[in-house]
C-alpha positions as CSV (number, residue, x, y, z in Angstrom):
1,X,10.3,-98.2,40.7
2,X,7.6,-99.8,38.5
3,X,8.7,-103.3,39.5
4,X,8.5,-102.4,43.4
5,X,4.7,-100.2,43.0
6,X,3.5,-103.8,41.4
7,X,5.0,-106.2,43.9
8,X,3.1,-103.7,46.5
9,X,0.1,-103.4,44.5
10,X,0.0,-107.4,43.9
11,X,0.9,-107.8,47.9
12,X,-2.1,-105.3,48.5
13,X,-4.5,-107.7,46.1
14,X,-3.7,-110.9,47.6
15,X,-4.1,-109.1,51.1
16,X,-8.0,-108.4,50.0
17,X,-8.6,-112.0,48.4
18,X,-8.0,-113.2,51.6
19,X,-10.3,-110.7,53.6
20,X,-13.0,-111.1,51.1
21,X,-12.7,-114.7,50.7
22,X,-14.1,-115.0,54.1
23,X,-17.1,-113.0,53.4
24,X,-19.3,-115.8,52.2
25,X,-19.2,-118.4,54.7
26,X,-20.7,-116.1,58.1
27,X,-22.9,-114.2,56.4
28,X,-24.8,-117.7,54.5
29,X,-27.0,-118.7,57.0
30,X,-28.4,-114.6,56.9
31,X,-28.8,-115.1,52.8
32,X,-30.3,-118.4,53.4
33,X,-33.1,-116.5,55.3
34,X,-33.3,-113.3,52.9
35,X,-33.2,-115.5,49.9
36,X,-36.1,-118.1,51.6
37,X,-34.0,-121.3,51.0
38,X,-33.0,-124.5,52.0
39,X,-29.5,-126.1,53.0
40,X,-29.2,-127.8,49.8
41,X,-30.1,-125.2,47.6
42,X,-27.6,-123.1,49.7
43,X,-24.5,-125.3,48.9
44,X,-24.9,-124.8,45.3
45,X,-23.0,-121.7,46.0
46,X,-20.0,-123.3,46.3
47,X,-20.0,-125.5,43.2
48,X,-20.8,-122.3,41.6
49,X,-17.7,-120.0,42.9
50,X,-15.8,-122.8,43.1
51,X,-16.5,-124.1,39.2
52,X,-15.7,-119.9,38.1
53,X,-12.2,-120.1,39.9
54,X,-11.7,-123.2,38.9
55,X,-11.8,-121.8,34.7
56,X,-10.7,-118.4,36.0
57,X,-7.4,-120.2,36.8
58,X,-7.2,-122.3,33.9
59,X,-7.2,-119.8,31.5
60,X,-5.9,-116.9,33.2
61,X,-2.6,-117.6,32.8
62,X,-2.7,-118.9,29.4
63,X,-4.5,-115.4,28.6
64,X,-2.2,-113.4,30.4
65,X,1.1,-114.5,28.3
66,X,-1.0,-113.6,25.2
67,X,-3.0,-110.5,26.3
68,X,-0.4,-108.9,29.0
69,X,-1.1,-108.8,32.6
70,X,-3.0,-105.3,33.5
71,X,-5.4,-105.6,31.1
72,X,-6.4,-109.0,32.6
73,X,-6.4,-107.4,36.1
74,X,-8.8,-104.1,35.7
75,X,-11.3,-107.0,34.4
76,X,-10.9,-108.7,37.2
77,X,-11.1,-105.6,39.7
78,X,-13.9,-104.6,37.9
79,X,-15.8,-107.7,37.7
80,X,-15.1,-108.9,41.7
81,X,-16.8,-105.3,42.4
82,X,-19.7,-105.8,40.1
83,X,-20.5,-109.1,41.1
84,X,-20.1,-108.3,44.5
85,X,-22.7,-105.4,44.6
86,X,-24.9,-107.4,42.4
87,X,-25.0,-110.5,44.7
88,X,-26.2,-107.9,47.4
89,X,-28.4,-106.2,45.3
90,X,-30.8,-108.8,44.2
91,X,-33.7,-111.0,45.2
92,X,-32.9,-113.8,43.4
93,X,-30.9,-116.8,44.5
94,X,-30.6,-118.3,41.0
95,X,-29.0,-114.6,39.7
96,X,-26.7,-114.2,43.0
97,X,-25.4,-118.0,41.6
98,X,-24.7,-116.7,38.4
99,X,-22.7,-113.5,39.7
100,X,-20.8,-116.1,42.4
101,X,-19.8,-117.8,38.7
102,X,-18.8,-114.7,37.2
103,X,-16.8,-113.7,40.7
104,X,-15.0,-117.0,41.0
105,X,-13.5,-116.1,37.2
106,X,-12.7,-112.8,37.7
107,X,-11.3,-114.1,41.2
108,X,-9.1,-116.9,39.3
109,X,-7.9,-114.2,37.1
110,X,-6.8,-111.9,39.8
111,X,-5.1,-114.9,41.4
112,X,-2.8,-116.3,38.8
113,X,-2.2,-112.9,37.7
114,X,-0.3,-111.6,40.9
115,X,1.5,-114.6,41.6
116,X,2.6,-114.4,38.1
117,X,4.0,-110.1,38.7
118,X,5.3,-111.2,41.9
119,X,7.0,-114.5,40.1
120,X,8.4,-111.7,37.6
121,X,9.7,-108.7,39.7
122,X,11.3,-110.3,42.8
123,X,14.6,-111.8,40.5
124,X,16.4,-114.4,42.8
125,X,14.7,-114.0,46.0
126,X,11.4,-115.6,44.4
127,X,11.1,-118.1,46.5
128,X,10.5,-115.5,50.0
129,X,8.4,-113.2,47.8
130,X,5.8,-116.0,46.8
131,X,5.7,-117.4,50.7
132,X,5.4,-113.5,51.7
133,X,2.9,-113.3,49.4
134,X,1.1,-116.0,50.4
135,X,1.5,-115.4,54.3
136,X,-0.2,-111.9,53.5
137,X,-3.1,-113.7,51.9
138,X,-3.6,-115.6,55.6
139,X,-3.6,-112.3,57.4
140,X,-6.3,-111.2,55.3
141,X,-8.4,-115.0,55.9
142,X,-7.4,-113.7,59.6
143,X,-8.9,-110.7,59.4
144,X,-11.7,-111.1,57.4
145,X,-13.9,-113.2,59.8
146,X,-13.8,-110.9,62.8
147,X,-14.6,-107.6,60.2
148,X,-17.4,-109.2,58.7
149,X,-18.7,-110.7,62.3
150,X,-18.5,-107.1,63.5
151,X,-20.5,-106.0,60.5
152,X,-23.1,-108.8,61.3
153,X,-23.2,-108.3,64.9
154,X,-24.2,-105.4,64.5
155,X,-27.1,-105.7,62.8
156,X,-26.0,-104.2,59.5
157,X,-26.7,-107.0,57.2
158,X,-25.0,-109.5,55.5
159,X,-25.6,-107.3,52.1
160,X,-23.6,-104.4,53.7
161,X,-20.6,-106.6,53.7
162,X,-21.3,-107.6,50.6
163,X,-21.2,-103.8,49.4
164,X,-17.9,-103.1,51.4
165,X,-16.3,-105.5,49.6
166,X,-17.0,-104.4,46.1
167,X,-15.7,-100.9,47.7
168,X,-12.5,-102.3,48.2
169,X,-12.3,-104.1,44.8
170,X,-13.8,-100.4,43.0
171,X,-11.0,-98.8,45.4
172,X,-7.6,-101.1,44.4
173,X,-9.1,-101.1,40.5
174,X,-8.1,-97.1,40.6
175,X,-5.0,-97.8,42.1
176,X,-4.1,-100.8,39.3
177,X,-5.3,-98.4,36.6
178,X,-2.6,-95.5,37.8
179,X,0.7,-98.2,37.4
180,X,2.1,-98.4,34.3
181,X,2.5,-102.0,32.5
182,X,4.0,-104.9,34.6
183,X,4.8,-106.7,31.7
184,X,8.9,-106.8,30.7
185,X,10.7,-108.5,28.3
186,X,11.6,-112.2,29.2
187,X,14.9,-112.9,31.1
188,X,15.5,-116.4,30.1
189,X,18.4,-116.4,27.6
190,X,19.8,-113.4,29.9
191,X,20.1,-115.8,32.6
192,X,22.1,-118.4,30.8
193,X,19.5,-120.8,31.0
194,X,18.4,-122.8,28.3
195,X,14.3,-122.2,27.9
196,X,12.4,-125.4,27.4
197,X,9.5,-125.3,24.9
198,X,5.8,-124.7,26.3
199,X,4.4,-127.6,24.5
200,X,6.8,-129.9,26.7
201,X,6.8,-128.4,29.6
202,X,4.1,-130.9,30.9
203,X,6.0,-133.9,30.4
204,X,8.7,-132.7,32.2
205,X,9.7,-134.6,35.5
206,X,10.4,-132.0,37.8
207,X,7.2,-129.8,36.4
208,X,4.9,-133.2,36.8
209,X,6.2,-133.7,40.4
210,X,5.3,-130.1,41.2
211,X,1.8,-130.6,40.0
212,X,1.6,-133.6,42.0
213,X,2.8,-131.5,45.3
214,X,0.0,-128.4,44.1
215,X,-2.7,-131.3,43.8
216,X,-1.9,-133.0,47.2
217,X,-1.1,-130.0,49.6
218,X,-4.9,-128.3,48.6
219,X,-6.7,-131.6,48.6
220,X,-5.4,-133.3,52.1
221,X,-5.5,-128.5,54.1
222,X,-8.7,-127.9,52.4
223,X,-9.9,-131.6,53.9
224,X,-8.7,-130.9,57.1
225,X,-10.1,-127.4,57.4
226,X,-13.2,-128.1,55.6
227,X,-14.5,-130.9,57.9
228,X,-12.9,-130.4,61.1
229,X,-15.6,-128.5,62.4
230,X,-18.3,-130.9,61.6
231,X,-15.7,-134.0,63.1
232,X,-15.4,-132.3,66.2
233,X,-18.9,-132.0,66.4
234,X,-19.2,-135.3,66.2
235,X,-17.2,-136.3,69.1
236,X,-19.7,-134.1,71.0
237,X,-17.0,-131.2,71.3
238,X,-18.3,-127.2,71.5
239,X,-19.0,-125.4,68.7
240,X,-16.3,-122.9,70.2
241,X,-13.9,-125.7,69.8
242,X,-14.1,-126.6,66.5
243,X,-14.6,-122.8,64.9
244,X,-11.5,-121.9,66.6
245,X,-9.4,-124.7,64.4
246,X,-9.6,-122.8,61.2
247,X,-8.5,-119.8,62.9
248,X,-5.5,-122.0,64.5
249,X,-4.9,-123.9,61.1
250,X,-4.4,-120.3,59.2
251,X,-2.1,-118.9,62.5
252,X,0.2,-121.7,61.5
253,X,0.0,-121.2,57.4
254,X,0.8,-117.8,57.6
255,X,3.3,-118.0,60.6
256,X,5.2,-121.0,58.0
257,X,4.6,-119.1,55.1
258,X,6.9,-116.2,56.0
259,X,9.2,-118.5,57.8
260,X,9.7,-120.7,54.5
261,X,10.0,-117.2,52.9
262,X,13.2,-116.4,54.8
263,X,14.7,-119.8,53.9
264,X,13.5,-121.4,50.8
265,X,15.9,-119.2,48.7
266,X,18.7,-120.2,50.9
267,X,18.5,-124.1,51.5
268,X,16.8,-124.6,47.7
269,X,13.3,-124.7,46.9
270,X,13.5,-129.3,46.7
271,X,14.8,-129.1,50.5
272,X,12.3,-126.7,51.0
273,X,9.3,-128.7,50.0
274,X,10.6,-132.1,51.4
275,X,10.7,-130.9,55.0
276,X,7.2,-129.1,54.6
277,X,5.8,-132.6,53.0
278,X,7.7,-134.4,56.1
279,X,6.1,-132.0,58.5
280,X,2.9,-132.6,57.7
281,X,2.8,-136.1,56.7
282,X,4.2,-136.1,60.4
283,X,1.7,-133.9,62.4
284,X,-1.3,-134.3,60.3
285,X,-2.6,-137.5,62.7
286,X,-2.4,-135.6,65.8
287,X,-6.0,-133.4,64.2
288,X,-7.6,-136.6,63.2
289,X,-6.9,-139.4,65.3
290,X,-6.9,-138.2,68.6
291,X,-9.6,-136.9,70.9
292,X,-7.7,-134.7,73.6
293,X,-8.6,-130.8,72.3
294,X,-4.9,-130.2,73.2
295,X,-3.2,-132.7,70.6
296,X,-5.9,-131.9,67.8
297,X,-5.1,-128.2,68.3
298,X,-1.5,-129.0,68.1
299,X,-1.9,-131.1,65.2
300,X,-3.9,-128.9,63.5
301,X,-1.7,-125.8,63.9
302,X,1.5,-127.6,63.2
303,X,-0.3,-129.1,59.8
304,X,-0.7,-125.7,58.6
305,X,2.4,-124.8,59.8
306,X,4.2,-127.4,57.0
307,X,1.8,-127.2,54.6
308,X,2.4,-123.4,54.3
309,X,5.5,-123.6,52.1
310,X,4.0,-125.9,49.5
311,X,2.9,-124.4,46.8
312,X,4.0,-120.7,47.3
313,X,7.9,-123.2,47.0
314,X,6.3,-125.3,44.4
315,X,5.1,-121.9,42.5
316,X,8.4,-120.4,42.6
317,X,10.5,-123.5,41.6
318,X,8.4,-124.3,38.7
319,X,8.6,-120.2,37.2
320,X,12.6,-120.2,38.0
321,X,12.5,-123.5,35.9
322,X,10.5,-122.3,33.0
323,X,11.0,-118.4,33.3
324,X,9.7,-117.3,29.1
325,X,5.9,-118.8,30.6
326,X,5.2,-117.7,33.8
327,X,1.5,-117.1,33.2
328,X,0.8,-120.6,31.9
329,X,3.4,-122.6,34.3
330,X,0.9,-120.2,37.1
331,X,-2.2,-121.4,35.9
332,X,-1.4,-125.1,35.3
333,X,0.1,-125.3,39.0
334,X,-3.2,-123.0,40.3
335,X,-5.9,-125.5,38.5
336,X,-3.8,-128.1,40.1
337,X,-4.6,-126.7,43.5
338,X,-8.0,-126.0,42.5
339,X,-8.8,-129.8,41.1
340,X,-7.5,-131.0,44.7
341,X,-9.6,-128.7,46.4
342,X,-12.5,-129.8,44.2
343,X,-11.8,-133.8,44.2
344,X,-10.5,-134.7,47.6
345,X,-12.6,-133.0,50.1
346,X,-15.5,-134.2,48.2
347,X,-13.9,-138.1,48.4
348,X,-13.7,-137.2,51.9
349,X,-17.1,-136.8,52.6
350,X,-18.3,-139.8,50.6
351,X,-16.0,-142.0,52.8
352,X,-16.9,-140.3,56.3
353,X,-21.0,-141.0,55.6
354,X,-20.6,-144.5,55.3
355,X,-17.3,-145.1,57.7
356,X,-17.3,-141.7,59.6
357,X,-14.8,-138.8,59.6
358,X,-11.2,-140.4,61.2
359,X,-12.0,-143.0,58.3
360,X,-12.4,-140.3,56.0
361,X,-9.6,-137.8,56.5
362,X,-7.4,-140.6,56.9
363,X,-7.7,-140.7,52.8
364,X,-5.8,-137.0,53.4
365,X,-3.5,-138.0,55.2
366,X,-3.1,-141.5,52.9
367,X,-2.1,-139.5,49.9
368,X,0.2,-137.0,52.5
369,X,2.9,-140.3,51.9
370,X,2.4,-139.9,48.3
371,X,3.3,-136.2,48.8
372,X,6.3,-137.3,50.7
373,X,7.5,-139.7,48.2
374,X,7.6,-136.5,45.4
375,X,9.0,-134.1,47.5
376,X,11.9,-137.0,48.1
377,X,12.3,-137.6,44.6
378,X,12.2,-133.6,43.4
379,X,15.3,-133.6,45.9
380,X,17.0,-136.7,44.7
381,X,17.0,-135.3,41.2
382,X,18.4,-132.1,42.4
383,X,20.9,-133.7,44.1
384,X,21.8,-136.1,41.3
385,X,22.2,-133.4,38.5
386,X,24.1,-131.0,40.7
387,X,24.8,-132.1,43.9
388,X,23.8,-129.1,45.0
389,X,21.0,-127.7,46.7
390,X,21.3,-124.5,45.5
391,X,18.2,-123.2,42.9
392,X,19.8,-121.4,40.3
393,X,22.1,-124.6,39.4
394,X,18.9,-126.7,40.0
395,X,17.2,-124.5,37.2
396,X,20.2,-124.8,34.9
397,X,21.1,-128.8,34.6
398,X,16.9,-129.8,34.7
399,X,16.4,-127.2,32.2
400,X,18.9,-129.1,29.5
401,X,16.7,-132.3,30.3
């Protein structure tokens, strides 16, 4: 009963990270008026929430195999909702920087942590409960937008949906705080499988070529959804146009994320992840190459269609492999995600002011062949230790590398 309240309450978490995550972006160019401050100055806001998830998820896990989980997650609960009422409570642009900081820690713990419960509680079918976990977090980025644009439309502030949203984090702390612990006792030599120390887990083959995947998927979808917009506005497209892609880029990530649910488990994570790599390494040129709205939509939706299954896959396989350090094996393959996120969209932008944007994304899709060539040889060794596709036998013949 315990195990099934916490892969609700961790389904209901993710859920909000992904409505809240959303909250920033519309309601900016209100705080940039409040707050009195120019474009520059504003974009500091995301080196700040992005350099407090960034540690959040670094050390998260690592914590969270020491300290236990619930501890870890009432401090995050508690911080998102203080942080969140602070930043609409003060005056102060350099203070509502700080609290973005402290949110994008407590927002890296929260993270890691509820991949990790739901890595822990769903037994064999992991690899459909980290997809369905990661499909609900798209709902919520589909949601999100059109809440806080009613909020905004109508005329109620930008702060008031900052308020809302430390409700909701004040609101699922008290539910947290009325589960018992999700920690249990580690399953590996119950499983027959032979557990691989922590201090070598990142030399491992199969663990390095799932970092590679974590690194490459965030880098080349946050690319692609971070400057769409702006290269659509280039080719003199409507502002309509290009808004509406992030909207059909997350349809697609959360449509693939609960298809990849219903199959990973069955076809084996490897085969899972090489025809998501395939996919996207396929479809990603129709969003960046072509100037008919109909093939860039396509393109674009297709893209997050077969990114989708990534890392939720990657997430699952790497946790199956190394079962006695889930909250360190989550963290590592989260700040992987996060350093591609952080790297490669920047790269992107250097590239497209000096050669323009098909010249820069084209540095996304350049390492979506390197992506490939992993996901081919995470099924090649999968296929060469077992001949089999299936993960449990995966888990048990890589684990005795």
């Amino acid at each position: 009963m315990n195990k099934r309240l916490w892969l609700t309450a961790s389904y209901v978490g993710y859920f909000l990270i992904g409505l809240i995550s959303v909250v920033l972006s519309p309601s900016l160019p209100f705080m940039i008026k409040d707050f009195s401050i120019s474009l520059g100055t504003a974009g500091a806001v995301f080196t700040a929430q992005a350099g407090g998830l960034f540690f959040g998820v670094l050390i998260g896990g690592i914590l969270a195999d020491i300290l236990g989980k619930k501890p870890l997650i009432v401090l995050g609960c508690l911080v998102l909702g203080l942080t969140m009422a602070a930043i609409a409570a003060t005056s102060s642009w350099y203070l509502a920087l700080l609290f973005f900081v402290l949110n994008g820690i407590a927002g890296g713990f929260l993270n890691t942590l509820l991949n990790i419960i739901v890595v822990e509680v769903s037994g064999t079918r992991q690899g459909a409960a980290m997809n369905a976990l990661h499909g609900i977090y798209g709902l919520g980025s589909l949601i999100g937008p059109v809440a806080v644009g009613l909020v905004l439309t109508w005329q109620f502030g930008w702060r008031l949906a900052f308020y809302g949203s430390a409700v909701l984090w004040i609101l699922y702390l008290l539910f947290v705080l009325s589960l018992s612990s999700p920690d249990t006792e580690k399953k590996a030599a119950a499983a027959g499988i032979k557990e691989i120390p922590v201090r070598s887990f990142l030399f491992h083959p199969v663990f390095l070529l799932l970092f590679l995947v974590s690194f490459i998927y965030n880098g080349s979808a946050t690319s692609l959804v971070g400057w769409i917009n702006t290269h659509l506005n280039e080719m003199q497209f409507s502002a309509i146009l290009g808004s509406s892609m992030v909207t059909i880029f997350y349809i697609g990530l959360t449509l693939g994320r609960f298809l990849c649910g219903y199959f990973s488990d069955r076809v084996g994570f490897s085969l899972t992840i090489l025809v998501c790599s395939l996919g996207s390494l396929l479809f990603y040129p129709l969003g960046i190459y072509f100037s008919q709205p109909v093939l860039i939509s396509i393109g674009v939706f297709l893209s997050g269609f077969f990114f989708s299954g990534l890392f939720p896959t990657a997430l699952a396989y790497a946790n199956r492999l190394f079962p006695s350090s889930t909250g360190t094996i989550t963290g590592t393959l989260s700040t992987a995600m996060s350093l591609g996120a952080m790297i490669i969209p920047w790269l992107v932008g250097l590239l497209a002011d000096g050669a323009g944007f098909q010249a820069g994304l084209s540095l996304g899709y350049a390492l979506l062949f390197i992506l490939a060539a992993a996901a081919i040889r995470l099924y090649v060794l999968e296929k060469k230790k077992t001949g089999s596709s299936i993960p449990q036998e995966t888990v048990r013949s890589l684990s005795e590398q």
